[in-house]
C-alpha positions in Angstrom: 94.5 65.3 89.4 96.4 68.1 90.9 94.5 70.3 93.6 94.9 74.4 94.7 93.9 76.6 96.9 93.1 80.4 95.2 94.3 82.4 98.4 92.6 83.6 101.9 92.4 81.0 104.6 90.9 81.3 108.1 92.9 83.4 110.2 94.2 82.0 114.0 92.9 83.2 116.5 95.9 84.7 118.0 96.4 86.8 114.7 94.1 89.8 115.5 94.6 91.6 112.0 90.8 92.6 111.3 89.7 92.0 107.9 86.0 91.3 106.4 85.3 88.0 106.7 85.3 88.1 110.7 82.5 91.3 110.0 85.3 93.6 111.5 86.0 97.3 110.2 89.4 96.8 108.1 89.2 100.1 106.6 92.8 101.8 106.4 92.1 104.5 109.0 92.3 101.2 111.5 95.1 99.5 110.2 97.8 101.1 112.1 96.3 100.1 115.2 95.1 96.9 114.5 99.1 96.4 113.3 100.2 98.0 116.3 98.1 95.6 118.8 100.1 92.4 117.8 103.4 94.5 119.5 106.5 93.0 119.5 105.7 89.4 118.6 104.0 90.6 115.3 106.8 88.6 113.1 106.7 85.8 115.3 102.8 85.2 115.0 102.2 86.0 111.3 105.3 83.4 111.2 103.4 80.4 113.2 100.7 81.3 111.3 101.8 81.1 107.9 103.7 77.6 109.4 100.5 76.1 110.6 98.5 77.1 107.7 100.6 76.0 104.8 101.0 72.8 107.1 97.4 71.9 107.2 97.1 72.6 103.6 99.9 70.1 103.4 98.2 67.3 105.4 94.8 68.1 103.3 96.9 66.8 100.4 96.3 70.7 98.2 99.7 69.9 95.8 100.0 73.9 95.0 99.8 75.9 98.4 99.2 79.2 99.4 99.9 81.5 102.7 96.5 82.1 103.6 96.4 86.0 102.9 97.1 85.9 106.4 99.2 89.4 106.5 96.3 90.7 104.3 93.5 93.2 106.4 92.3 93.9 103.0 93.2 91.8 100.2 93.5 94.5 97.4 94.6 97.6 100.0 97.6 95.6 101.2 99.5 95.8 97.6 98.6 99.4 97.4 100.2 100.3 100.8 103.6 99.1 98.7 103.3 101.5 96.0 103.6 104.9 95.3 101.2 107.3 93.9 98.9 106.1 96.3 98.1 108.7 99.7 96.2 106.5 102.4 96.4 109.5 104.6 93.5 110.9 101.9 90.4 109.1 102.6 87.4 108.2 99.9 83.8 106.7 100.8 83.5 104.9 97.8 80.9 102.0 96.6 82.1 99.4 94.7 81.3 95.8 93.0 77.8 97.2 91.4 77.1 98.8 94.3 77.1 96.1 97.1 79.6 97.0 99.0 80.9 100.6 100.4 83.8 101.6 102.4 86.6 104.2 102.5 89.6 103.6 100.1 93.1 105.9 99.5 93.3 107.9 97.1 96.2 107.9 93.6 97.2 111.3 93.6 100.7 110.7 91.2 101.8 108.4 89.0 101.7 104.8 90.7 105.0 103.2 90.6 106.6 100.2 92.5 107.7 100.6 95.9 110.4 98.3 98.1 110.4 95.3 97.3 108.0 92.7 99.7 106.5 89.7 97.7 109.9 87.8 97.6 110.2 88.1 101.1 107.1 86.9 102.2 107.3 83.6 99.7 110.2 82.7 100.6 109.6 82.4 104.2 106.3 80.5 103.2 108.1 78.6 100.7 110.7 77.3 103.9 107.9 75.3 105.3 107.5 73.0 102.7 108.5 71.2 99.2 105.1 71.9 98.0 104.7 74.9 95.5 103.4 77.7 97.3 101.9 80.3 95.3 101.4 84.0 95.5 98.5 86.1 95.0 98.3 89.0 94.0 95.4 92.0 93.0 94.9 92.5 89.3 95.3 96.1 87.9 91.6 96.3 87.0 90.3 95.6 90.1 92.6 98.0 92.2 91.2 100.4 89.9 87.7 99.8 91.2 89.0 99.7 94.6 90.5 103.0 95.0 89.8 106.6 94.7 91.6 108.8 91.8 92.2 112.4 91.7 95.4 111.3 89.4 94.5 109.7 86.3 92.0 110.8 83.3 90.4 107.4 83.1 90.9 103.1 84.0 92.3 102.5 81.1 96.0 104.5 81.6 95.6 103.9 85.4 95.4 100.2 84.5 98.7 100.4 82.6 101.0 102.1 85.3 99.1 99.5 87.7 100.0 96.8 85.7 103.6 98.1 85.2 104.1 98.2 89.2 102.3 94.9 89.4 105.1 93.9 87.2 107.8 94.7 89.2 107.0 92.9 91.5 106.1 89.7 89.9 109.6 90.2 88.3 111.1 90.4 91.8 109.5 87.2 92.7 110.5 85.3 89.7 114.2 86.2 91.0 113.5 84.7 94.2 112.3 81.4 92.6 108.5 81.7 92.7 107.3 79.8 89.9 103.2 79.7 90.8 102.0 83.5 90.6 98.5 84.6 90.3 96.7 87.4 89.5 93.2 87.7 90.8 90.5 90.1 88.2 87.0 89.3 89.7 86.1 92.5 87.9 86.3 90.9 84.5 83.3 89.1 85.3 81.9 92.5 86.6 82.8 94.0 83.8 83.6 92.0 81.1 83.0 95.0 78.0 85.8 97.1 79.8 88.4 93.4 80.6 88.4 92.6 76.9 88.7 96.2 76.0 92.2 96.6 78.1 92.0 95.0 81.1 93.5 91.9 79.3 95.7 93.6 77.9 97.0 95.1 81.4 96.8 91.5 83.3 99.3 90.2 80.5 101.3 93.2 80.9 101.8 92.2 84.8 103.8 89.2 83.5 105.9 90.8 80.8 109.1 89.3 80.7 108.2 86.5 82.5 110.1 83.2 81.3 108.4 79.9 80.6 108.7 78.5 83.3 106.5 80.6 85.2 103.0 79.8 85.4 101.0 82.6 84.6 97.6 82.1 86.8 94.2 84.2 86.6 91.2 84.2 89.0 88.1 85.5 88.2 85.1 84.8 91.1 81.8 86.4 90.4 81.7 87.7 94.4 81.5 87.4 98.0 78.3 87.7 100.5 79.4 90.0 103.8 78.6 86.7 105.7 79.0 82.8 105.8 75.3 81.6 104.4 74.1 84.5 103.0 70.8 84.0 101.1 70.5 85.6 97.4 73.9 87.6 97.2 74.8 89.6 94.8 77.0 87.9 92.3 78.4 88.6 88.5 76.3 87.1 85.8 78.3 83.5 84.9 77.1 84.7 81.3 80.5 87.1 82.2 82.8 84.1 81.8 81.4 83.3 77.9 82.0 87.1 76.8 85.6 86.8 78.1 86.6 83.4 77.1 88.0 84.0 73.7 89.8 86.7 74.4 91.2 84.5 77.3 92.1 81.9 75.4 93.8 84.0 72.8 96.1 85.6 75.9 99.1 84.3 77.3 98.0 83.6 80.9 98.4 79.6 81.4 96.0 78.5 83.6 92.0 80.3 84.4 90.5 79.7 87.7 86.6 80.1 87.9 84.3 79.4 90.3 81.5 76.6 89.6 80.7 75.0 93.0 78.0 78.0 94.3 76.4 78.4 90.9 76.9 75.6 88.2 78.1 76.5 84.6 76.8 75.1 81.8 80.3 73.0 81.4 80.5 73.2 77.6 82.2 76.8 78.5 85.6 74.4 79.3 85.6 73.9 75.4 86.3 77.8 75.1 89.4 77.3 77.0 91.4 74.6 74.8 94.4 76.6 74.9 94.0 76.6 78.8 94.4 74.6 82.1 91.2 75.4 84.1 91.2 75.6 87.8 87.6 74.4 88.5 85.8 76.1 91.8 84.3 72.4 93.3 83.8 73.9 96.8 81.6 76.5 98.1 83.5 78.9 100.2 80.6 81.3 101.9 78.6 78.3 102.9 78.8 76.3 105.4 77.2 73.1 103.5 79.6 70.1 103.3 79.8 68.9 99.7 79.8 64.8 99.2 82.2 63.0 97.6 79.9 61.9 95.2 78.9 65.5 94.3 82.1 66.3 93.6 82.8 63.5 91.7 79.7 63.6 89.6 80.9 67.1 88.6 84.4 66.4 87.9 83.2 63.9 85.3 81.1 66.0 83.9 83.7 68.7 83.3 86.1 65.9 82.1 83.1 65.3 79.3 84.5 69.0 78.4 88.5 68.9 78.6 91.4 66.6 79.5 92.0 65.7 83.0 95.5 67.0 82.5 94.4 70.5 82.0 92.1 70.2 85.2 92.9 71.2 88.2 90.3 71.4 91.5 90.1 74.0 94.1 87.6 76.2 96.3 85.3 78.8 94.0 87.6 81.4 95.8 89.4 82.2 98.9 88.4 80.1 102.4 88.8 82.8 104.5 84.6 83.2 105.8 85.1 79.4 106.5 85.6 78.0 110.5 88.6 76.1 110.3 87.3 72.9 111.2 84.6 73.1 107.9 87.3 74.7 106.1 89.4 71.1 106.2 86.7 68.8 106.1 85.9 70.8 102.5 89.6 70.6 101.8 90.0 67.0 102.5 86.7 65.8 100.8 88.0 67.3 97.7 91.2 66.2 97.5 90.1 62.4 98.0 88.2 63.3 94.6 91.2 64.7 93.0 93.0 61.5 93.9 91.0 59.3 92.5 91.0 60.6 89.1 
């Protein structure tokens, strides 16, 4: 059974780019200095970095890899700072994910387009270090919606659709270098799942038009993050989210759904919905600091594989690992990919 990671990984400690899971201010109006405080060497560390990560990954035995985020102060602001449309000079206080989380976000004040070109780039340096599959992450359209301010656009819906478009330039851009993994990350469809099978579908599928067969077409969708390793009683997205979305999933032409399962168990009957699917199940909790047993693990794998064929299974974290220390981060990582093995 084949194992993933879904995209942030704990950052070195010699990479001093604030983001949110270190409880540091990552808002734009400090990313310019933050940037400017690596100096000179800035290529050269994000470089080691990205080396050591995907290595350890590696070593873990994870079969499809990712870069760790680790350029990433904010994980939906950094693709927005490569398009146009966007002013990050023009500052919002906006509060987002049902209310639990505020900050200051740029503001679309024209038409977003695509910028220069900078996915390919960074995959294929990534991509150098090893003949595993690394795959790229990117922010889904509806979910930059929520994380922006608009003085632009009339409503989500047409917002979504240039989003999507730029989204798509990019992904197309990729596919020329010879990325083959690419996923799109919508944690608001679980948010918001009336508005996601409305158009917001629509709009993740349109971030992959043109894409040939090859390519494997990936969604996340997590229900959300605590602002701390072991936060009590979080607010989280109802799981009921991921039944009101599943048909219309299973009737799109994304190829494989990640969701999360290891901090709050599904009822796993939902796998059924997604026959058409591969299903990257979330066996890991990634915002607590609890070690998970084999045999918990494995007790849930076979309960999922009660559900759906092993070869339309694939295990990972619930979401990214990037509130993790590392040492906890690779005893998770190693603990479930014995499982995976062994299957």
């Amino acid at each position: 059974m084949k194992t993933t990671t879904i995209g942030s990984y704990p950052k070195p400690p010699y990479l001093r780019i604030p983001d949110w899971f270190q409880n540091e201010d990552n808002s734009p109006k400090d990313w310019k200095k933050a940037w400017s405080l690596l100096g000179k060497k800035k290529d050269e560390l994000i470089k080691k970095a990205c080396q050591e990560i995907i290595k350890e990954q590696e070593t873990c035995g994870i079969n499809i890899i990712t870069d760790g985020e680790v350029r990433r102060e904010n994980y939906i602001l950094y693709h927005c700072r490569h398009l146009k449309g966007i002013d990050f000079s023009k500052l919002t206080k906006k509060v987002v994910r049902s209310g639990s989380y505020e900050s200051l976000f740029p503001t679309i004040t024209s038409k977003v387009v695509a910028g220069e070109s900078f996915l390919p780039k960074e995959w294929k340096m990534s991509q150098s270090f090893t003949k595993c599959p690394v795959k790229i992450t990117i922010p889904g359209p509806m979910s930059i919606s929520d994380n922006i301010s608009n003085e632009y656009y009339s409503d989500s819906k047409t917002m979504g659709i240039d989003l999507g478009n730029a989204i798509n330039t990019e992904i197309k851009r990729l596919v020329d270098s010879g990325c083959k993994h690419i996923q799109v990350d919508e944690p608001l469809f679980a948010r918001k799942p009336s508005e996601a099978i409305d158009y917001g579908i629509d709009n993740l599928e349109r971030c992959f038009h043109g894409c040939p067969k090859e390519i494997v077409k990936i969604l996340h969708i997590c229900c959300g993050y605590p602002n701390k390793l072991d936060a009590v009683d979080y607010p989280k997205a109802p799981l009921e989210s991921y039944w009101k979305i599943s048909e219309a999933l299973n009737n799109s032409t994304i190829d494989q759904i990640s969701l999360e399962d290891a901090h709050r168990n599904n009822n796993l009957s939902l796998l059924e919905k997604f026959d058409s699917k591969t299903i990257i199940l979330g066996v890991v909790k990634i915002a607590n600091s609890e070690i998970e047993s084999e045999e918990k693990i494995n007790q849930r794998v076979k309960q999922a594989l009660e559900h759906i064929d092993k070869r339309k299974l694939i295990l990972a974290p619930d979401c990214g690992l990037g509130f993790l220390p590392k040492k906890l981060c690779l005893q998770k990582l190693k603990i479930m990919t014995k499982v995976a093995k062994s299957f």
